[in-house]
C-alpha positions as CSV (number, residue, x, y, z in Angstrom):
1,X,-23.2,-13.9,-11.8
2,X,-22.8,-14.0,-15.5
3,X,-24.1,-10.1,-16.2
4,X,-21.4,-9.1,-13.3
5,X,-18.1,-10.6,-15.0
6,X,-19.6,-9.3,-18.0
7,X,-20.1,-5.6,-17.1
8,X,-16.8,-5.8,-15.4
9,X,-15.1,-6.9,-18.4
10,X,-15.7,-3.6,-20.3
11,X,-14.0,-1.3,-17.7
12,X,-12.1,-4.1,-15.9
13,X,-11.9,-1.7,-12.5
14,X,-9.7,-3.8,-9.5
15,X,-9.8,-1.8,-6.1
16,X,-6.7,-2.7,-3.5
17,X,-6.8,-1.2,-0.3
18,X,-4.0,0.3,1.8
19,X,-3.4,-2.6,4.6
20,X,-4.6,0.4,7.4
21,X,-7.6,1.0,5.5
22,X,-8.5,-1.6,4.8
23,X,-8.1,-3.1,8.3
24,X,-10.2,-0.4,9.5
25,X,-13.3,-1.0,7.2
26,X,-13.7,-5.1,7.6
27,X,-14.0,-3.7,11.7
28,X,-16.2,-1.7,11.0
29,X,-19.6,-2.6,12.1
30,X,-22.6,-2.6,9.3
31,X,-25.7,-1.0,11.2
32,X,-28.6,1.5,11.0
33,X,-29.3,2.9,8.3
34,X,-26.3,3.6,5.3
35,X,-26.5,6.0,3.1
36,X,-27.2,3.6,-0.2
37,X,-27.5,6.3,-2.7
38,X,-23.2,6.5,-2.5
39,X,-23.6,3.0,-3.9
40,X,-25.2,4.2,-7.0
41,X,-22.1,6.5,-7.7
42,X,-19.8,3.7,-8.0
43,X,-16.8,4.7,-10.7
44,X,-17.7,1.6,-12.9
45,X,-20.9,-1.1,-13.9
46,X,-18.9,-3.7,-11.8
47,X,-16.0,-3.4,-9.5
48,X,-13.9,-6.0,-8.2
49,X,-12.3,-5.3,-4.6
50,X,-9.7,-8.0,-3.3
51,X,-10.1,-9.1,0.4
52,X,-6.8,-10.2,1.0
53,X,-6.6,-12.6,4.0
54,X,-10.5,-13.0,4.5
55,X,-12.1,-17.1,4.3
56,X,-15.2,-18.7,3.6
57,X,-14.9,-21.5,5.9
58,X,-11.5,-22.9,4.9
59,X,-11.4,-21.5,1.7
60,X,-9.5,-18.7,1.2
61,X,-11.2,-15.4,-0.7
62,X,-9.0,-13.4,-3.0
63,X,-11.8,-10.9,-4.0
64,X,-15.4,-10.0,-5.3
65,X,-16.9,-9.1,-7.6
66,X,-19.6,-5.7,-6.7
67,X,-22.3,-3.9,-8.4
68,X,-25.4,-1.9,-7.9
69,X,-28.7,-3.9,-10.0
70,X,-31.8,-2.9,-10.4
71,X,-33.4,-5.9,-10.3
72,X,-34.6,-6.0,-6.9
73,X,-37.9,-6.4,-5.5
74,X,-37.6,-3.0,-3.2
75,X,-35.6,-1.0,-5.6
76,X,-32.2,-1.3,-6.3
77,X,-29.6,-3.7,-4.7
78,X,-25.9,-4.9,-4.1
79,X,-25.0,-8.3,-5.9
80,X,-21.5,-9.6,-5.5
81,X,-20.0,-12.9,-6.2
């Protein structure tokens, strides 16, 4: 968590979505196979997208934090917090 809020601190990069938009994408369904190398052209290290109206149980979640690591065991992956 710690090397995400840091490598967003340098650019400090906070995505908003138009309401339509963004509607659209949390209805979208997440199958088959995605086209991850898109992911490794993200604009910054670390981006933070808000997710207005979205919970975690009862707990509401403003945002996340987002970025591509190389750390994984298979290659690169998506870590947010």
């Amino acid at each position: 968590m710690y090397s995400l809020l840091s490598a967003w601190r340098v650019t400090r990069g906070i995505y908003r979505f138009d309401d339509t938009i963004y509607e659209a994408l949390c209805k979208t369904p997440v199958t088959g196979q995605l086209p991850t190398e898109l992911l490794k052209r993200l604009p910054e290290w670390t981006v933070y997208v808000g997710t207005p109206g979205k919970k975690l149980g009862s707990d509401d979640i403003h945002g996340m934090f987002a970025a591509i690591s190389d750390a994984g065991r298979n290659g690169n992956e998506m870590r947010c917090c």
